[in-house]
ZAMIBA-155224 format. One record per residue: x, y, z of N, C-alpha, C, O in turn; residue in one letter; residue number from 0. Coordinates in nm, 2 decimals, m for minus. Layout:
<<X, Y, Z>, <X, Y, Z>, <X, Y, Z>, <X, Y, Z>, "a", NUM>;
...
***
This chain:
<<7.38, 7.33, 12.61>, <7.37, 7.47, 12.59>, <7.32, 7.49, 12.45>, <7.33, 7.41, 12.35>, "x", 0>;
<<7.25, 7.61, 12.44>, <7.16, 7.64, 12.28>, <7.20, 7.78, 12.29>, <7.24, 7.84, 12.39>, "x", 1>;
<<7.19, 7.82, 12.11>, <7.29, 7.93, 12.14>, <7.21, 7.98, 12.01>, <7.20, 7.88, 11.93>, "x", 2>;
<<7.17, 8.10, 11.97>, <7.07, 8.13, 11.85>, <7.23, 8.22, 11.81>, <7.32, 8.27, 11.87>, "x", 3>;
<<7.19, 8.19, 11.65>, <7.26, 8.31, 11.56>, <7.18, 8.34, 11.44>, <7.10, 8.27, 11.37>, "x", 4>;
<<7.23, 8.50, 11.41>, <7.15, 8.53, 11.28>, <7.15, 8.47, 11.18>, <7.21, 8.36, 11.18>, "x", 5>;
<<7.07, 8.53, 11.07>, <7.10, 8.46, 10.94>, <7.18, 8.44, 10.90>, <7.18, 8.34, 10.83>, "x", 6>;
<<7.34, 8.53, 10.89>, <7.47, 8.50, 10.86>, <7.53, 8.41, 10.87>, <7.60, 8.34, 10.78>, "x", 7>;
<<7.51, 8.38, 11.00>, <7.60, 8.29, 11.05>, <7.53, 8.14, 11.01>, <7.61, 8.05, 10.96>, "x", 8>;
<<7.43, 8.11, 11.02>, <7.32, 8.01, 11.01>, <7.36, 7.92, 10.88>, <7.40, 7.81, 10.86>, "x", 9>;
<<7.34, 8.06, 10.77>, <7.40, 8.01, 10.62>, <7.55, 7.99, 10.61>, <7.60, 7.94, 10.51>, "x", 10>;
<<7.64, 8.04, 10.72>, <7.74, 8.04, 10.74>, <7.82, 7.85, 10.75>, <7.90, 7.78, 10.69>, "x", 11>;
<<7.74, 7.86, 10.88>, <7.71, 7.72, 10.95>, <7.72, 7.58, 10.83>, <7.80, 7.50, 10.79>, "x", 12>;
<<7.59, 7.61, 10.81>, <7.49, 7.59, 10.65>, <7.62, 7.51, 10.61>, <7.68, 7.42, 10.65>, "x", 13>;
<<7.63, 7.60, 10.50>, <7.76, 7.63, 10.40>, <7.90, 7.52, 10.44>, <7.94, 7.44, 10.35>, "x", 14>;
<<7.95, 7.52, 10.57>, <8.05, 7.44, 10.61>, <8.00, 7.33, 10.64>, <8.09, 7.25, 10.65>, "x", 15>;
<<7.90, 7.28, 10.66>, <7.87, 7.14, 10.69>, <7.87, 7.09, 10.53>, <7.95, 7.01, 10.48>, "x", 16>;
<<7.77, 7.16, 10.44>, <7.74, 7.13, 10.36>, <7.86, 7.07, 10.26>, <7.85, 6.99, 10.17>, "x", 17>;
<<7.97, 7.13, 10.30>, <8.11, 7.12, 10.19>, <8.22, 6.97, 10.23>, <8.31, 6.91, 10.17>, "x", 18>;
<<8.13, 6.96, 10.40>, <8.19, 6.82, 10.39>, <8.26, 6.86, 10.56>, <8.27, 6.77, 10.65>, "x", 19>;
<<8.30, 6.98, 10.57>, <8.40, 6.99, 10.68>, <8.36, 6.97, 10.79>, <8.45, 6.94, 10.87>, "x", 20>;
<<8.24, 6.97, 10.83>, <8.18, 6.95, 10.94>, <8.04, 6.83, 10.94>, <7.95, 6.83, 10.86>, "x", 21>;
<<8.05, 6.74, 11.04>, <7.91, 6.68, 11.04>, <7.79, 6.77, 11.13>, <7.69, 6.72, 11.09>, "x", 22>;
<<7.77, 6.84, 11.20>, <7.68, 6.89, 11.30>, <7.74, 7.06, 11.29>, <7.84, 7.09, 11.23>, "x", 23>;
<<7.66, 7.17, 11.36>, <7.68, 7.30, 11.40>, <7.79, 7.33, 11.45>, <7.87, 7.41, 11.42>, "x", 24>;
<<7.77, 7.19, 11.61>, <7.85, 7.21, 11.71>, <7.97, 7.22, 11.66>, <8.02, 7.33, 11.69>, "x", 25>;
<<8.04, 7.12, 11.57>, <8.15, 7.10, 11.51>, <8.19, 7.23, 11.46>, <8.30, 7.26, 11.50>, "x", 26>;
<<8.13, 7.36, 11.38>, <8.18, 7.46, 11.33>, <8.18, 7.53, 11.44>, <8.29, 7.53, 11.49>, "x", 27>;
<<8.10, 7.59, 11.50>, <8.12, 7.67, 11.64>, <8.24, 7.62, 11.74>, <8.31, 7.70, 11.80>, "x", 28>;
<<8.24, 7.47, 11.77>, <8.36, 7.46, 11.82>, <8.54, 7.52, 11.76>, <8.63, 7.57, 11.83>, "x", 29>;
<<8.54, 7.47, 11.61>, <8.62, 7.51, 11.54>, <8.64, 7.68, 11.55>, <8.75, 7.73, 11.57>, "x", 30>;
<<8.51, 7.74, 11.53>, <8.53, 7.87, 11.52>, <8.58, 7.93, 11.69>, <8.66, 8.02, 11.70>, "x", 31>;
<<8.52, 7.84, 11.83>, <8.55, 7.93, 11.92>, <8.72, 7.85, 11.95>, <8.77, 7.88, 12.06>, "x", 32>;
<<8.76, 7.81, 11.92>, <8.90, 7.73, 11.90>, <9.02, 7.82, 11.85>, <9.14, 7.84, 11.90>, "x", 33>;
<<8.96, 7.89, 11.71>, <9.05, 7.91, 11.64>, <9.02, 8.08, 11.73>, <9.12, 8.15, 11.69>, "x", 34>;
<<8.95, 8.16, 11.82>, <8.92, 8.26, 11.82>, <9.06, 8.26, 11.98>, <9.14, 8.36, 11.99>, "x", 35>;
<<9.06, 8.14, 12.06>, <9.11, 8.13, 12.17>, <9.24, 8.07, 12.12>, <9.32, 8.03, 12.21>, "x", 36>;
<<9.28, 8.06, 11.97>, <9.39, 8.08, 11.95>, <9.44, 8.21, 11.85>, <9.53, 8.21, 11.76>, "x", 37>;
<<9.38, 8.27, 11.88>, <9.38, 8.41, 11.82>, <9.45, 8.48, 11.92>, <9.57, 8.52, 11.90>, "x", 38>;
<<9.35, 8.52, 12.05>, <9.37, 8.54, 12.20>, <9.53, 8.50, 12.22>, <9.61, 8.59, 12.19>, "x", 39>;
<<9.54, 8.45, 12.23>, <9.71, 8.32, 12.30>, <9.77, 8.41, 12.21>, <9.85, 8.48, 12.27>, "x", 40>;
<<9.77, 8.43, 12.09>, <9.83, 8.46, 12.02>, <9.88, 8.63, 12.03>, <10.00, 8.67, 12.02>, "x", 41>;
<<9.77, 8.70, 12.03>, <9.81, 8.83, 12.11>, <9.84, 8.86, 12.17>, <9.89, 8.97, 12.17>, "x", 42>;
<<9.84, 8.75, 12.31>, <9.92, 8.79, 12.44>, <10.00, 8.78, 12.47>, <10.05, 8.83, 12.57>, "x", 43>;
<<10.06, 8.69, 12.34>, <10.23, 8.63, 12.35>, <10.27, 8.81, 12.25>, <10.35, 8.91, 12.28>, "x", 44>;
<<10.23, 8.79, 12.19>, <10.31, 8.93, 12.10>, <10.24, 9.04, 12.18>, <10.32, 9.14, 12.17>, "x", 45>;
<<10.16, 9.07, 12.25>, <10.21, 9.19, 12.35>, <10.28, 9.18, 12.45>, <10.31, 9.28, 12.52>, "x", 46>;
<<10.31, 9.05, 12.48>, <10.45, 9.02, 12.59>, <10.54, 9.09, 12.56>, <10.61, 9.18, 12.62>, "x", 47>;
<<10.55, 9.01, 12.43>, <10.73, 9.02, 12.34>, <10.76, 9.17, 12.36>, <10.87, 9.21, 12.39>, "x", 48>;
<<10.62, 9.26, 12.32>, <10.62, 9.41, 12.27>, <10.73, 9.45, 12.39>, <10.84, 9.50, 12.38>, "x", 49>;
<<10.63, 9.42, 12.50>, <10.64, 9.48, 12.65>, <10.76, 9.44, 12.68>, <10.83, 9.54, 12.72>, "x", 50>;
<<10.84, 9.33, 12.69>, <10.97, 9.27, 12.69>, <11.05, 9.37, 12.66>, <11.10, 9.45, 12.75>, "x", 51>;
<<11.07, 9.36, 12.53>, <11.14, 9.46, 12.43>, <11.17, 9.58, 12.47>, <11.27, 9.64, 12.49>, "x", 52>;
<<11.01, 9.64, 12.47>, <11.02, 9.82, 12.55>, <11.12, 9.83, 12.71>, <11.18, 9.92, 12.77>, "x", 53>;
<<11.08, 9.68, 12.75>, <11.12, 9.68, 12.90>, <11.29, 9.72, 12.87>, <11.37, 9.79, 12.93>, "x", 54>;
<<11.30, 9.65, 12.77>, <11.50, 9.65, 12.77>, <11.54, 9.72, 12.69>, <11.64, 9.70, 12.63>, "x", 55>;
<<11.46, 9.84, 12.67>, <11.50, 9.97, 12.59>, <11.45, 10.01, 12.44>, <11.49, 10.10, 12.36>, "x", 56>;
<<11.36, 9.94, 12.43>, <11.25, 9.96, 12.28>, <11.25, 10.10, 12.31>, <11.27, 10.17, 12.41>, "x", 57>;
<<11.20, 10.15, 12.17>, <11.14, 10.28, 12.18>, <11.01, 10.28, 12.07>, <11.01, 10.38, 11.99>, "x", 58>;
<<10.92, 10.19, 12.06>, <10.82, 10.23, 11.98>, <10.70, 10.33, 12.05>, <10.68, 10.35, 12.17>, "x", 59>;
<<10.63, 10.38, 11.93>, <10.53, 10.48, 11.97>, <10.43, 10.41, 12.02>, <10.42, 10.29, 12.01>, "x", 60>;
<<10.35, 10.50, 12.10>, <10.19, 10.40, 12.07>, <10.12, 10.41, 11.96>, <10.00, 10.37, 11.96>, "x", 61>;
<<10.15, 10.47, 11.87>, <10.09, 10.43, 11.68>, <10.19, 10.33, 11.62>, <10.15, 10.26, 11.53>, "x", 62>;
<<10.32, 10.33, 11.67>, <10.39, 10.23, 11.61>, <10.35, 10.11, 11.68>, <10.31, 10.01, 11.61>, "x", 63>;
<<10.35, 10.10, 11.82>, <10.28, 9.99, 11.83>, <10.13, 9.91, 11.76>, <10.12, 9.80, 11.70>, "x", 64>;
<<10.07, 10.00, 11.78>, <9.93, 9.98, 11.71>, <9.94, 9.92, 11.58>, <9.87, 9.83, 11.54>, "x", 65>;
<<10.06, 10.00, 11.51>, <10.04, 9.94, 11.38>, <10.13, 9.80, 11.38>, <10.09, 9.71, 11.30>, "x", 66>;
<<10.20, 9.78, 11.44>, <10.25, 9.63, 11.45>, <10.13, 9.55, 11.52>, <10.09, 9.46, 11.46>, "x", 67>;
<<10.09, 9.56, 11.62>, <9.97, 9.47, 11.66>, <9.88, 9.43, 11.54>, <9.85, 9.31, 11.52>, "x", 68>;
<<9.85, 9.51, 11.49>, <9.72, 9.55, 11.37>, <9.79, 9.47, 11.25>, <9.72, 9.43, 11.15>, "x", 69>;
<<9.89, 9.47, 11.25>, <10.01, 9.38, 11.14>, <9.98, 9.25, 11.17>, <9.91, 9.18, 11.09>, "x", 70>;
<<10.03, 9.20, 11.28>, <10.05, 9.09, 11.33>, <9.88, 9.03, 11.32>, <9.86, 8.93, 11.24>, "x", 71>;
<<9.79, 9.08, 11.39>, <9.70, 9.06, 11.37>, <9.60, 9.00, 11.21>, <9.51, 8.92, 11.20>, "x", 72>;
<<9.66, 9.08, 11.14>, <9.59, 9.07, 11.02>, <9.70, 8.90, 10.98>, <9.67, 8.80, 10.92>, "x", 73>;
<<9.80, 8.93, 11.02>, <9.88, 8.82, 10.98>, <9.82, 8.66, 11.00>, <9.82, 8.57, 10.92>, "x", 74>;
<<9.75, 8.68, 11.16>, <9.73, 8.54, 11.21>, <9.59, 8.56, 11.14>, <9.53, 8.46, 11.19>, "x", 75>;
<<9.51, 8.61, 11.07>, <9.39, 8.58, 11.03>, <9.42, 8.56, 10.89>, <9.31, 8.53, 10.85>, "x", 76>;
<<9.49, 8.55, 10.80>, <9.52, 8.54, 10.70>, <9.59, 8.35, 10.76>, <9.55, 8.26, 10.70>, "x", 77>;
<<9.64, 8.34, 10.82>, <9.69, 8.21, 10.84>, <9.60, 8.13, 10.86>, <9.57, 8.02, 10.82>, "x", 78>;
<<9.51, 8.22, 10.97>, <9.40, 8.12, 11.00>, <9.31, 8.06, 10.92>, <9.26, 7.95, 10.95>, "x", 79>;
<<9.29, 8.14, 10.81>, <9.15, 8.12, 10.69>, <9.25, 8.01, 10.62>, <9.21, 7.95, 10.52>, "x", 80>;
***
């Protein structure tokens, strides 16, 4: 499979091989779609939990939810980097 990306990404690519972390493209794109499908997993378990919770008598809003998703969220991308 061949897969074009802009210049961003390219220099992006670039950049991580160059620092040592990766030998080939493949290697960063795998890494990156890796870390994206454990992003995923990761949301679905904490919108479980959410839904759990509400099921057995939570009372959050849907802005309070939002804003814990959007928490949580920023949380696993800060771990991730």
């Amino acid at each position: 499979m061949q897969i074009s990306v802009n210049d961003r990404w390219a220099r992006f690519i670039a950049d991580e091989m160059a620092s040592g972390g990766f030998d080939s493209p493949d290697g960063v794109v795998a890494e990156a779609l890796n870390l994206l499908l454990a992003q995923r997993e990761q949301l679905q378990s904490l919108r479980a939990m959410v839904q759990a919770s509400l099921a057995e008598g939570g009372d959050l809003s849907d802005g309070e939810l939002d804003l814990l998703l959007k928490a949580e969220m920023d949380r696993m991308v800060q771990t991730a980097q």
